[in-house]
TORKOL-4160 file (C-alpha; in steps of 0.2 Angstrom, whole numbers, padded with zeros to 4 digits, m for minus):
441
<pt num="1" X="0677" Y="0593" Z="0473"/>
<pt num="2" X="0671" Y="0586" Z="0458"/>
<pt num="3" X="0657" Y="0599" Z="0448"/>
<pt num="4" X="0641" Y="0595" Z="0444"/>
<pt num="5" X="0637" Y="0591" Z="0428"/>
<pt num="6" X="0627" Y="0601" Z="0416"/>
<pt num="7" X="0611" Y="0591" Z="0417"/>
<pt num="8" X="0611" Y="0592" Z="0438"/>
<pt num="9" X="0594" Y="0597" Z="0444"/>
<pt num="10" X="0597" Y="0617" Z="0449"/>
<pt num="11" X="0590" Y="0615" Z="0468"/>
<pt num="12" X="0602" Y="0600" Z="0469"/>
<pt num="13" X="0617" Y="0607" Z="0464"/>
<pt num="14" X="0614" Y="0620" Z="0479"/>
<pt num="15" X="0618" Y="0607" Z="0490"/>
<pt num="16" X="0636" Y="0604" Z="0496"/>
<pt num="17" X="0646" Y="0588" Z="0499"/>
<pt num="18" X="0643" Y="0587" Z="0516"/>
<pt num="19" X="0626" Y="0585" Z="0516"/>
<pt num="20" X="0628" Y="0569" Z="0505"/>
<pt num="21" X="0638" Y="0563" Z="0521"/>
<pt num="22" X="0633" Y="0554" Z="0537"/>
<pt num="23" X="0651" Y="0554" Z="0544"/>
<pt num="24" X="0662" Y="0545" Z="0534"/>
<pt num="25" X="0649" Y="0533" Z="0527"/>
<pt num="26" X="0647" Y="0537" Z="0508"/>
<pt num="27" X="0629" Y="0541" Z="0505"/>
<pt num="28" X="0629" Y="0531" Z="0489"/>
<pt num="29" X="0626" Y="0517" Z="0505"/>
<pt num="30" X="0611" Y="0525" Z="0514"/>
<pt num="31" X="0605" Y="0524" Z="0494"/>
<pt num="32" X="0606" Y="0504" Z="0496"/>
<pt num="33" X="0595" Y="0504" Z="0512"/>
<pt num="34" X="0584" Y="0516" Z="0505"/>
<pt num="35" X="0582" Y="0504" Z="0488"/>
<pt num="36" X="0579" Y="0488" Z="0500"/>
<pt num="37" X="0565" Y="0495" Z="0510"/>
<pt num="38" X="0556" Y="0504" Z="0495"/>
<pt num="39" X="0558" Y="0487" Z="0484"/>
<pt num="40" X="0550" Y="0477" Z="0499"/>
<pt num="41" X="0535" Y="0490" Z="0499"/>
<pt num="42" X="0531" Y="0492" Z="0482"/>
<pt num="43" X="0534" Y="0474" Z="0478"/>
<pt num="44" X="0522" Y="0469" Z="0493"/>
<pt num="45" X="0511" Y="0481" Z="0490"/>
<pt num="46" X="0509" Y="0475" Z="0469"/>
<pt num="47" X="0513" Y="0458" Z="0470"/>
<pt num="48" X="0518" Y="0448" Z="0486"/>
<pt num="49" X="0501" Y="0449" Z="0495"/>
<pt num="50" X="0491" Y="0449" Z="0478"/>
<pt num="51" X="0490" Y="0428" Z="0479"/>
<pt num="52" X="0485" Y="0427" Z="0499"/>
<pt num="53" X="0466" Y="0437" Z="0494"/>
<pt num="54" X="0464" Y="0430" Z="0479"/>
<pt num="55" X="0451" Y="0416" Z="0485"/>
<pt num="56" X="0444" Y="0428" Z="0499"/>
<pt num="57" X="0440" Y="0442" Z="0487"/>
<pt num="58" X="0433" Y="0429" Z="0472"/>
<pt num="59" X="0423" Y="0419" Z="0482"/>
<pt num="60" X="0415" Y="0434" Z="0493"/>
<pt num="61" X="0412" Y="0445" Z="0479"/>
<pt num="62" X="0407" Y="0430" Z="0465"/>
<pt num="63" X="0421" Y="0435" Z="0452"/>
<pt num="64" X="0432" Y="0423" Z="0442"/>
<pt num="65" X="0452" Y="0420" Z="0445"/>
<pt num="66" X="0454" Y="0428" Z="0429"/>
<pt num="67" X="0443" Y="0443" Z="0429"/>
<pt num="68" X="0452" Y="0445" Z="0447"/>
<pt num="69" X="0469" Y="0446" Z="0442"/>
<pt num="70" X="0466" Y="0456" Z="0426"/>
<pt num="71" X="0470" Y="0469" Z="0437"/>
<pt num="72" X="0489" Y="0466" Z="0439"/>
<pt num="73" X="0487" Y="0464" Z="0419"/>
<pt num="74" X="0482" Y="0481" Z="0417"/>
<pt num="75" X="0495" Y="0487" Z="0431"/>
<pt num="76" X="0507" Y="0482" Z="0419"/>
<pt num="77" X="0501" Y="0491" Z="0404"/>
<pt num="78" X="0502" Y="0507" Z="0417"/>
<pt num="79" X="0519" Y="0503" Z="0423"/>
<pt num="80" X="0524" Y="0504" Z="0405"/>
<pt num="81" X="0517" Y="0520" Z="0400"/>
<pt num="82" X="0522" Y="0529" Z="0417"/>
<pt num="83" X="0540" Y="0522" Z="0414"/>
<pt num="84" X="0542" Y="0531" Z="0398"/>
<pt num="85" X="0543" Y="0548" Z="0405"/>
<pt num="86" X="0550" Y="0540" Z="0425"/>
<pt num="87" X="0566" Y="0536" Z="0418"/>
<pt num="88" X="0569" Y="0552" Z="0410"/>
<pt num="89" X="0561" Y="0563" Z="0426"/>
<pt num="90" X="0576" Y="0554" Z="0437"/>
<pt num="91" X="0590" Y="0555" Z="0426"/>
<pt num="92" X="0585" Y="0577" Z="0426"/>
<pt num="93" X="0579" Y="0581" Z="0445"/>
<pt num="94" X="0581" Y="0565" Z="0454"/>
<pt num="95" X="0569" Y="0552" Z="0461"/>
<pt num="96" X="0565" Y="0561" Z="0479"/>
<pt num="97" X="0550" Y="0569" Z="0474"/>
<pt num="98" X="0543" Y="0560" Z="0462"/>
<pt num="99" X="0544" Y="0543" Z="0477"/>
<pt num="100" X="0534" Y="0554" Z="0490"/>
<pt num="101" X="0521" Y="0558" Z="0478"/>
<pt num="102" X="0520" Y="0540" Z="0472"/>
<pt num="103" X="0520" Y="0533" Z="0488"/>
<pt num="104" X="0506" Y="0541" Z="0495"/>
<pt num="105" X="0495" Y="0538" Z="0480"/>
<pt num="106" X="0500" Y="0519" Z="0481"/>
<pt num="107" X="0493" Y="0519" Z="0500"/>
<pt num="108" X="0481" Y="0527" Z="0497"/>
<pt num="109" X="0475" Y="0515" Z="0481"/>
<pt num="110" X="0476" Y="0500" Z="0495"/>
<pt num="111" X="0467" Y="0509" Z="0508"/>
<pt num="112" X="0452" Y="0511" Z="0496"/>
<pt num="113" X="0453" Y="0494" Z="0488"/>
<pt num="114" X="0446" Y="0490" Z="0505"/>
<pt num="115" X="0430" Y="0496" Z="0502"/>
<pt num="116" X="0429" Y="0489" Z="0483"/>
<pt num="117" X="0412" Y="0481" Z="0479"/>
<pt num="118" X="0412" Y="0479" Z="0460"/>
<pt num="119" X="0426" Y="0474" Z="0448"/>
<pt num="120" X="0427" Y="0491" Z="0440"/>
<pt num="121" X="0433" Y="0497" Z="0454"/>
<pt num="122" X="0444" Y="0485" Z="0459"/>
<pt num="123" X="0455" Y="0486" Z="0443"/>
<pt num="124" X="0454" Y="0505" Z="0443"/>
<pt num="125" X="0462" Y="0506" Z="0462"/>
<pt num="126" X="0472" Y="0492" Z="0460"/>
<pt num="127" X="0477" Y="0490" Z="0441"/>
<pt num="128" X="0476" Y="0508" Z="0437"/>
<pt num="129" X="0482" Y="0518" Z="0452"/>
<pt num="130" X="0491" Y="0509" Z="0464"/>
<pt num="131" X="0502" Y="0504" Z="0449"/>
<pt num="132" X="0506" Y="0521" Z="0445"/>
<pt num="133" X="0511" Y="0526" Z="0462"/>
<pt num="134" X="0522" Y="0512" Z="0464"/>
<pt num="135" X="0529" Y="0516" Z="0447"/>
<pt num="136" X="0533" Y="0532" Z="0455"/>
<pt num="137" X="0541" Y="0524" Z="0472"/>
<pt num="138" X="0548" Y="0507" Z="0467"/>
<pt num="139" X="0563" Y="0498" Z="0459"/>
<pt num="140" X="0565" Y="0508" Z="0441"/>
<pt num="141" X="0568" Y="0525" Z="0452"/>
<pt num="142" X="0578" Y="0516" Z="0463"/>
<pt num="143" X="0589" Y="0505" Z="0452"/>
<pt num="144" X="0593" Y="0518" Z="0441"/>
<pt num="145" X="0599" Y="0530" Z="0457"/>
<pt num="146" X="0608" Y="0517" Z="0462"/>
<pt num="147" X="0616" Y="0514" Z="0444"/>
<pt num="148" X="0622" Y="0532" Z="0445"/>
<pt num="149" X="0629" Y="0531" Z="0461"/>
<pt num="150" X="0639" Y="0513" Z="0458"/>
<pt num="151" X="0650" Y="0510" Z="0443"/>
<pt num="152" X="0662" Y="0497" Z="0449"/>
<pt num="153" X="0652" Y="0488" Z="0462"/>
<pt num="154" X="0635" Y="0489" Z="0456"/>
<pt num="155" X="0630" Y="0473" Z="0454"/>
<pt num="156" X="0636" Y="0471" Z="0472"/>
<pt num="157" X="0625" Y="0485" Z="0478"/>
<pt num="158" X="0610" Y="0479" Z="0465"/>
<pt num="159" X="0610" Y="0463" Z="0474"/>
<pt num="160" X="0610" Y="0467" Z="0490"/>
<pt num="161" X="0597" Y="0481" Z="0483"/>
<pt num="162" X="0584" Y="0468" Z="0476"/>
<pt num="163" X="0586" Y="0458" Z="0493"/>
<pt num="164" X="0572" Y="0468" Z="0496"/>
<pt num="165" X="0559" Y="0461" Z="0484"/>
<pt num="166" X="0564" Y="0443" Z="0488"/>
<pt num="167" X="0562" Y="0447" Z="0506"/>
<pt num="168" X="0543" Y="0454" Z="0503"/>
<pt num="169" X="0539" Y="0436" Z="0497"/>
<pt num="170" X="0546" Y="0427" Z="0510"/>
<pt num="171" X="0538" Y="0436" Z="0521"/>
<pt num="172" X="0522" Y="0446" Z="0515"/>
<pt num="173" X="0514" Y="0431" Z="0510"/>
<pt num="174" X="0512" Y="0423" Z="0529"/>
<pt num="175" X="0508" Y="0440" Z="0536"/>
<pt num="176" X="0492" Y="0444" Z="0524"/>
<pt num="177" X="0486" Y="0428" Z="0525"/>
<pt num="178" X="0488" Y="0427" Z="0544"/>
<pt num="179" X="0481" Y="0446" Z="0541"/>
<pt num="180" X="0464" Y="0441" Z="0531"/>
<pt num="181" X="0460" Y="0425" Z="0541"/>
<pt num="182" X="0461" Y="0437" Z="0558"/>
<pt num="183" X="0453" Y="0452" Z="0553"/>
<pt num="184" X="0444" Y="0449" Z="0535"/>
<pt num="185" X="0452" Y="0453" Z="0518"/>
<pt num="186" X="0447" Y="0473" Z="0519"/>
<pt num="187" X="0454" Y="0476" Z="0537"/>
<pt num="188" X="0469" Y="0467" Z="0530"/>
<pt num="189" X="0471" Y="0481" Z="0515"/>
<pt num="190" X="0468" Y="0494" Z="0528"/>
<pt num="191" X="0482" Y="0488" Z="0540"/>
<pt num="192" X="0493" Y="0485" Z="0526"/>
<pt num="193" X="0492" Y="0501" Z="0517"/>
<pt num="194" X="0496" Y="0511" Z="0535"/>
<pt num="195" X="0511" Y="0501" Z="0535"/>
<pt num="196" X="0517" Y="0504" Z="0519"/>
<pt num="197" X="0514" Y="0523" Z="0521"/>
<pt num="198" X="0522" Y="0523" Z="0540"/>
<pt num="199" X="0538" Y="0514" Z="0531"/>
<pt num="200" X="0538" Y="0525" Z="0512"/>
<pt num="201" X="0536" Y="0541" Z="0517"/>
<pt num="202" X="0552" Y="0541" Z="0527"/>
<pt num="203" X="0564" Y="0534" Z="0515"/>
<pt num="204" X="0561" Y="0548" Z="0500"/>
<pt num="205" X="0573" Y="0559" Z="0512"/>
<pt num="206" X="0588" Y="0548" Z="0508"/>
<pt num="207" X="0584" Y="0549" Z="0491"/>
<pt num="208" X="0598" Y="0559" Z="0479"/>
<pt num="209" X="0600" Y="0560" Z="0461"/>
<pt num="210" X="0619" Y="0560" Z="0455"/>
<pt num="211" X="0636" Y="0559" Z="0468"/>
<pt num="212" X="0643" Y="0572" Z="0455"/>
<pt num="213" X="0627" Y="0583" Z="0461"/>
<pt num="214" X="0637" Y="0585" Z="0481"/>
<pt num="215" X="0655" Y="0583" Z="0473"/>
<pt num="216" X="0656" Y="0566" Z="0476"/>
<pt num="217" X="0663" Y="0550" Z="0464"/>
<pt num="218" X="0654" Y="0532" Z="0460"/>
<pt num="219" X="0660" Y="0519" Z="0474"/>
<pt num="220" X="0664" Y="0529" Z="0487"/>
<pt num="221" X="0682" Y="0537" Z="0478"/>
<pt num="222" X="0690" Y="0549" Z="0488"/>
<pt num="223" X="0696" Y="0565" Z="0479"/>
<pt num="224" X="0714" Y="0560" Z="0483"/>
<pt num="225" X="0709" Y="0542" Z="0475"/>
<pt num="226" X="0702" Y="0550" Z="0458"/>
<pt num="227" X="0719" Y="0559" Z="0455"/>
<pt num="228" X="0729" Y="0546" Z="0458"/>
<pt num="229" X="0721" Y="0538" Z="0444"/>
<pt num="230" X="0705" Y="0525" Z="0454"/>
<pt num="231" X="0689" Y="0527" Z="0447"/>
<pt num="232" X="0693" Y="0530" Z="0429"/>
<pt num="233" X="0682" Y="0516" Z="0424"/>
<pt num="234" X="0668" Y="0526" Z="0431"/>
<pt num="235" X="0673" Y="0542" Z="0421"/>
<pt num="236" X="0675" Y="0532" Z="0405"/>
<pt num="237" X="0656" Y="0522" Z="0410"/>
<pt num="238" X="0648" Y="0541" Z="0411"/>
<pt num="239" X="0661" Y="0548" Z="0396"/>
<pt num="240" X="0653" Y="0534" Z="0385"/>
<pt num="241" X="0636" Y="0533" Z="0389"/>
<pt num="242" X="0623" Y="0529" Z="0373"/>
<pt num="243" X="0608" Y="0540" Z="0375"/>
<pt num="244" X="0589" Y="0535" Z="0371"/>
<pt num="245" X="0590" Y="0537" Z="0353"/>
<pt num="246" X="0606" Y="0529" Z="0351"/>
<pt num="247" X="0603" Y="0513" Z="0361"/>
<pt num="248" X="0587" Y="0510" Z="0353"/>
<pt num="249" X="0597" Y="0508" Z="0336"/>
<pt num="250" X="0605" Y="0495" Z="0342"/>
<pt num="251" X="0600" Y="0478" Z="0340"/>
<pt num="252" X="0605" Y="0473" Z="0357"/>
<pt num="253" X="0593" Y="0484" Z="0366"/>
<pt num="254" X="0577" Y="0473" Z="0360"/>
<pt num="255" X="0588" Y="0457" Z="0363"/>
<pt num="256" X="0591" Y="0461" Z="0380"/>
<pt num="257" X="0571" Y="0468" Z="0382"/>
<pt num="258" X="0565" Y="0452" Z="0374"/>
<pt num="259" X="0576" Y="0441" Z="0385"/>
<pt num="260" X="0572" Y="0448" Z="0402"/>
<pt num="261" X="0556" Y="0451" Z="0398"/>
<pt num="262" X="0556" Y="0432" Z="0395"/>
<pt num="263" X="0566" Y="0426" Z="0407"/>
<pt num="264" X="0556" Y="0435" Z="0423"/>
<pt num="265" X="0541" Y="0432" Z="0417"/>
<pt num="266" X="0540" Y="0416" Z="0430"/>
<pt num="267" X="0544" Y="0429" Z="0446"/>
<pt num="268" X="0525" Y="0438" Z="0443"/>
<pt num="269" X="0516" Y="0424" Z="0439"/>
<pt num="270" X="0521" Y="0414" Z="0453"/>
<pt num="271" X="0523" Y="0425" Z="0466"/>
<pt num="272" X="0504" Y="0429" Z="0461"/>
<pt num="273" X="0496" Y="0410" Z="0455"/>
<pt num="274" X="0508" Y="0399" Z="0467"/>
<pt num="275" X="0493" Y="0399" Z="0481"/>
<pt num="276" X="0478" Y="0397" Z="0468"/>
<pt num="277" X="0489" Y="0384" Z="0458"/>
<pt num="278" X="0492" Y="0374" Z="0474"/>
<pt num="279" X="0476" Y="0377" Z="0483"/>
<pt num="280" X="0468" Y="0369" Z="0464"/>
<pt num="281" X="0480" Y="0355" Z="0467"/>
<pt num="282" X="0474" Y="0349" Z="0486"/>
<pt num="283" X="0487" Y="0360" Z="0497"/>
<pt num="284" X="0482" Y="0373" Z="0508"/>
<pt num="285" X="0483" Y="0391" Z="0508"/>
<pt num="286" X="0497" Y="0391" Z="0522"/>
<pt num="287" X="0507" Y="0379" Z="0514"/>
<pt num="288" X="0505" Y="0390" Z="0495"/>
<pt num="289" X="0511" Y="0403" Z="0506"/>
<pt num="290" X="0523" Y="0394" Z="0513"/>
<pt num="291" X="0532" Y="0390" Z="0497"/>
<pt num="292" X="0532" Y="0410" Z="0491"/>
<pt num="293" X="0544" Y="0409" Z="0507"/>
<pt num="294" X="0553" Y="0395" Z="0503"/>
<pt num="295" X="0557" Y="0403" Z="0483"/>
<pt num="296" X="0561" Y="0421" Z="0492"/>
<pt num="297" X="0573" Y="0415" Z="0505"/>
<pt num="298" X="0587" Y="0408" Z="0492"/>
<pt num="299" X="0582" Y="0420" Z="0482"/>
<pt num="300" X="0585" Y="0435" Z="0497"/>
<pt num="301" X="0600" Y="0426" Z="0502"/>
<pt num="302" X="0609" Y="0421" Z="0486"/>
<pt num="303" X="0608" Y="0439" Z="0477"/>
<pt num="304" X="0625" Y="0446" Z="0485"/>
<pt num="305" X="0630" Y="0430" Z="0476"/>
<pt num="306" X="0625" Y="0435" Z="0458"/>
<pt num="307" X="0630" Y="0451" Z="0461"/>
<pt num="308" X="0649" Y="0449" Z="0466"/>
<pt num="309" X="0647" Y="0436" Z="0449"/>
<pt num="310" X="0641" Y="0447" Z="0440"/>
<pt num="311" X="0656" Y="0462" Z="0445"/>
<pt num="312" X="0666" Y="0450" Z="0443"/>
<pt num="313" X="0661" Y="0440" Z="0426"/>
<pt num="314" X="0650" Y="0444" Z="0410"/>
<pt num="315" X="0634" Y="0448" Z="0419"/>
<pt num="316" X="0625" Y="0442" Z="0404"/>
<pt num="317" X="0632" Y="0425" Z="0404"/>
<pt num="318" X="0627" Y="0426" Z="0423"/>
<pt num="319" X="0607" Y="0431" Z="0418"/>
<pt num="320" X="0608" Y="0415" Z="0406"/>
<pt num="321" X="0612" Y="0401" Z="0419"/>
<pt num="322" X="0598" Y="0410" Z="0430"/>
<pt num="323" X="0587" Y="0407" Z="0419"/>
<pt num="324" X="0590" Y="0390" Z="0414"/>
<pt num="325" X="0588" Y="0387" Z="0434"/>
<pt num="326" X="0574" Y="0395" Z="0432"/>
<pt num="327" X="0567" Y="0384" Z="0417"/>
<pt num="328" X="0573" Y="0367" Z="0426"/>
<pt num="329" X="0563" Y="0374" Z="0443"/>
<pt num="330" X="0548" Y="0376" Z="0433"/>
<pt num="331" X="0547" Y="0357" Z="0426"/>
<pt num="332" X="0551" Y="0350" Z="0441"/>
<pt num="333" X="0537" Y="0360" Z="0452"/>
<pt num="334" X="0524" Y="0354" Z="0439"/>
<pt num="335" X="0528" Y="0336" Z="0441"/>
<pt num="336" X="0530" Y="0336" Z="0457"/>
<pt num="337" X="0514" Y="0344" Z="0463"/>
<pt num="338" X="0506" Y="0331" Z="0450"/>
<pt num="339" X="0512" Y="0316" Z="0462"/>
<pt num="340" X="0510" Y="0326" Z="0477"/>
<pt num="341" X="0529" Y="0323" Z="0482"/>
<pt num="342" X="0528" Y="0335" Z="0495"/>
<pt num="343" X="0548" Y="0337" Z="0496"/>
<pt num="344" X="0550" Y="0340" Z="0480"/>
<pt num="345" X="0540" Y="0350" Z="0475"/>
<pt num="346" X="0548" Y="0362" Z="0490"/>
<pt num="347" X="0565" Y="0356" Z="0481"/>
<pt num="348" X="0557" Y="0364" Z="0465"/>
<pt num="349" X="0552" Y="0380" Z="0473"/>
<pt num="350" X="0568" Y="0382" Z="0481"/>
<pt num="351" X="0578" Y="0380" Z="0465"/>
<pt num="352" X="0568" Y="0394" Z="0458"/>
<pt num="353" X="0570" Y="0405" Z="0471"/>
<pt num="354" X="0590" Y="0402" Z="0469"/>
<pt num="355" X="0589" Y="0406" Z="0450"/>
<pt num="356" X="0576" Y="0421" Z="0452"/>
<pt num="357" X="0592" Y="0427" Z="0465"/>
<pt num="358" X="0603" Y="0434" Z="0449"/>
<pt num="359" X="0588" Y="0441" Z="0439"/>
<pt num="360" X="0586" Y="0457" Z="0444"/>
<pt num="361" X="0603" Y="0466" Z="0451"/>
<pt num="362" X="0611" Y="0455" Z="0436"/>
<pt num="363" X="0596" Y="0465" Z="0424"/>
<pt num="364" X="0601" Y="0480" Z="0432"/>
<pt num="365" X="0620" Y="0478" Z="0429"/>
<pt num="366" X="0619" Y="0472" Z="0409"/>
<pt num="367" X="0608" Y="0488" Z="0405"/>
<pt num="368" X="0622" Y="0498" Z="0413"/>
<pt num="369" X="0633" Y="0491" Z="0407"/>
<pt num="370" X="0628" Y="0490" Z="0389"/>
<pt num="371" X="0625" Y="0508" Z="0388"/>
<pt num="372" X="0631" Y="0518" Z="0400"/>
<pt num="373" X="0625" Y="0526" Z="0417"/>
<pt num="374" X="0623" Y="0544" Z="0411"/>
<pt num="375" X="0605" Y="0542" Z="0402"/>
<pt num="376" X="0602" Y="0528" Z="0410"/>
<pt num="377" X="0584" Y="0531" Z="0417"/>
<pt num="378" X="0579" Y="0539" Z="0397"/>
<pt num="379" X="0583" Y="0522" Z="0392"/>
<pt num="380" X="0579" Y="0508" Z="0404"/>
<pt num="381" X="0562" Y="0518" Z="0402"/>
<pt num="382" X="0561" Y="0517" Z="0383"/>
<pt num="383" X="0563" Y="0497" Z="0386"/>
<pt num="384" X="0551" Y="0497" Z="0398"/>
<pt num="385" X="0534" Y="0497" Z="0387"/>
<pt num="386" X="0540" Y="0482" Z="0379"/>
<pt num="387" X="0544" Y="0472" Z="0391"/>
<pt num="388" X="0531" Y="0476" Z="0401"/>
<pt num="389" X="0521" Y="0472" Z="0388"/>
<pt num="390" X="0527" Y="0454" Z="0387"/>
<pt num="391" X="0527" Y="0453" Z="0407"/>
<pt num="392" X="0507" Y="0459" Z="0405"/>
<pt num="393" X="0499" Y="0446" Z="0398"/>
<pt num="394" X="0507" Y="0432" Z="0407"/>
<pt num="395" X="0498" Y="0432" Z="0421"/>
<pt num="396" X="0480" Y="0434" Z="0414"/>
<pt num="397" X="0484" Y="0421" Z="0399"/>
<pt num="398" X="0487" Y="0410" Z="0414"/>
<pt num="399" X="0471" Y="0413" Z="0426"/>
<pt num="400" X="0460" Y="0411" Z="0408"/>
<pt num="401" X="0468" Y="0394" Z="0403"/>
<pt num="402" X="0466" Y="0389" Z="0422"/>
<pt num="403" X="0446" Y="0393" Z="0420"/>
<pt num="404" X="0445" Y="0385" Z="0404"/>
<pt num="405" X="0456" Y="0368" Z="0410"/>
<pt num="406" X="0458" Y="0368" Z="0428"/>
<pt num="407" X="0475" Y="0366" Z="0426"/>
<pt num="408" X="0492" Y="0376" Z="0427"/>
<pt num="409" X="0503" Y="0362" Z="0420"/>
<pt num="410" X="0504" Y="0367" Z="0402"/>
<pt num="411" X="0503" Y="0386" Z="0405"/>
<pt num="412" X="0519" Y="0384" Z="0419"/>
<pt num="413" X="0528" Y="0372" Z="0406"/>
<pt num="414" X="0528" Y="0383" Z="0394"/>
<pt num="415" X="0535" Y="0398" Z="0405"/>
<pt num="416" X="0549" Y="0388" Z="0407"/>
<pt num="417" X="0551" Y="0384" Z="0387"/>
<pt num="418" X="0551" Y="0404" Z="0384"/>
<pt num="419" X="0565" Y="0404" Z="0399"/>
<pt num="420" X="0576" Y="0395" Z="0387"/>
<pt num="421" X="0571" Y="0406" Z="0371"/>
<pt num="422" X="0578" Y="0420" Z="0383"/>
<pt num="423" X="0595" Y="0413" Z="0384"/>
<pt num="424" X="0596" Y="0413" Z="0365"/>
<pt num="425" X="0592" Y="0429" Z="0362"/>
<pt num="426" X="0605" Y="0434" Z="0376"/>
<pt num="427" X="0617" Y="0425" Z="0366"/>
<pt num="428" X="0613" Y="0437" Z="0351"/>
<pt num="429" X="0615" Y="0451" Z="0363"/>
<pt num="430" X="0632" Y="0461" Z="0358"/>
<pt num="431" X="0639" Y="0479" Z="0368"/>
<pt num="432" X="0640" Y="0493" Z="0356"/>
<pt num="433" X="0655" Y="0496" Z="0349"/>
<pt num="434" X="0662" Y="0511" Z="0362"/>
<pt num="435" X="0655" Y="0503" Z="0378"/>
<pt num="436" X="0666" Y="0484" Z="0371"/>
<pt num="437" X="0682" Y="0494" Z="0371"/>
<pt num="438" X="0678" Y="0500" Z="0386"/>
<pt num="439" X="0675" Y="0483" Z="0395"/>
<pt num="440" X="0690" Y="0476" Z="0383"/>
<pt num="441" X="0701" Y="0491" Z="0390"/>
């Protein structure tokens, strides 16, 4: 058996090896299951349903697109400051806790959103609160678990992981739109938020901080494995491991927060405008729905793809081309909605959703392995406000050039031009000296 560590949370290391095990199965697997489902809940509940009430809620309560979505603006603000001190919380006690508390306030921010009559109250609920509770529940807690319990396959396991927020576009969409033209937009937040509660609550059990915590190994290593020399590259990842204040010396940390912060951007802004942006352009709702799906499904199905790539190749280089993708989808969306040209402009959707496939478990896999898994959560955290803080005002700058021009084109082409500055600045990006003869070794 392997000891804990000196960080492990005190009532974790109480627990034995055998209640990390279902059988044989390694629990670090139960962990990926566990990440799926709470990625498809918090995603839905933040983003994927977002589009499908935007004109229900504006037209019935008189307020503009912009003054609308300057809630998910102000989500993102939140979601940076709550991931300064998340990150830190799970690398010392674990996430288990911290996801059932979170989960309950994010249900209950969408149960009350249902009743929300004036616009204060609609970006407290769902800027404010509903984003700090799925801070608490969603990917950050979950990624960084999984990082901690996968060295050598994880961006296999992140992959298949993230499937989780591409399935919530493919299908939350349909199901809320279907949901608000049956029942009206506030049953729709009711039935919604019992859902997500029914599904949350649940999946906090599974959740465990370290494998070293139950005298486990990363990947699954068997005892016998370890001494026969397997899974030193998980000992050297750990042994090596940049904390907080070291990483953010490095010039590498703001490259890479620069460039991902750039390079998603076009994964909230169109999984919230692609139904106002088409609706404005002479589709209908159900077909803007209908192209969330169509982006999700290559982006669900293609994300084993970019994980094994990026296990297998410089994840970095990896994030590059799925941003160039992403850049290339982008143009060809715009011009395409312009002429009307129904099958390409479901070409372009498609392409996207193959290039948003590698962003997020190839995100997850160049932070870990940049600097290490053992701080992990301090310092994916301490990058958060920045990013954040590029991802925040996307979405608003777009709605208030939308009411100022009624028009998305220029706002979308130049999503795709910063998608291109993000590949530079990956370019620039450069492992720290202890964690490049590590990767060299």
């Amino acid at each position: 058996m392997v000891a804990p560590h000196a960080d492990s949370a005190p009532d974790e290391v109480l627990d034995t090896g055998l209640r990390a095990r279902v059988g044989r199965v390694y629990w670090g697997y139960w962990l990926v299951g566990a990440a799926f489902l709470s990625s498809w809940i918090t995603t839905s509940a933040q983003n994927s349903v977002f589009g499908a009430f935007s004109r229900p809620m504006t037209q019935d309560l008189h307020w503009a697109q912009s003054e609308f979505i300057l809630a998910r603006t102000l989500g993102q603000f939140v979601m940076a400051f709550t991931g300064l001190f998340i990150g830190t919380y799970v690398d010392r006690h674990g996430g288990r806790l911290l996801m059932t508390v979170g989960t309950i306030i994010m249900t209950s921010a969408m149960f009350l959103g249902s009743f929300v009559t004036e616009l204060w109250q609609w970006w407290l609920l769902n800027g404010l609160i509903l984003t700090a509770g799925a801070a608490m529940s969603g990917t950050l807690v979950v990624n960084v678990t999984l990082s901690k319990w996968f060295v050598e396959r994880r961006a296999r396991v992140a992959g298949i992981a993230s499937m989780g927020v591409a399935f919530s576009g493919a299908l939350m969409p349909p199901v809320a739109t279907a949901l608000i033209e049956a029942e009206g937009w506030r049953m729709a937040w009711r039935l919604l938020a019992l859902g997500t509660l029914a599904i949350g609550l649940p999946l906090t059990l599974l959740i465990r901080r370290t494998p070293e915590d139950y005298g486990l190994h990363p990947d699954g290593r068997s005892n016998a494995q370890v001494a026969a020399g397997a899974g030193r590259t998980a000992t050297h990842d750990f042994d090596t491991s940049l904390t907080r204040s070291q990483a953010i010396r490095t010039s590498s940390f703001y490259l890479i927060v620069a460039g991902f912060g750039l390079g998603t951007l076009s994964i909230s802004i169109m999984i919230l405008q692609t139904i106002p942006y088409l609706t404005s352009t002479g589709y209908g709702a159900v077909f803007g729905a209908s192209m969330i799906t169509v982006t999700s499904i290559p982006s669900m199905l293609t994300k084993p793809f970019w994980g094994w790539m990026g296990d297998r190749t410089d994840p970095t280089r990896s994030a590059i081309l799925g941003f160039m993708t992403n850049a290339v989808a982008l143009v060809l969306i715009v011009f395409a909605v312009r002429a009307h040209a129904d099958w390409w402009v479901i070409g372009g959707f498609f392409l996207l959703g193959f290039g948003w496939g590698g962003l997020i478990p190839l995100q997850e896999t160049v932070w870990a392995s940049f600097f290490g898994r053992r701080y992990l959560g301090a310092v994916r955290s301490a990058g958060l406000p920045f990013a954040l803080l590029i991802g925040a005002s996307g979405p608003f700058l777009i709605s208030y050039y939308y009411d100022r021009t009624h028009s998305y084109d220029g706002a979308f082409l130049t999503v795709a031009a910063l998608a291109v500055v993000a590949t530079v600045l990956l370019l620039f990006a450069k492992k720290p000296e202890a964690r490049r003869a590590l990767s060299e070794g």
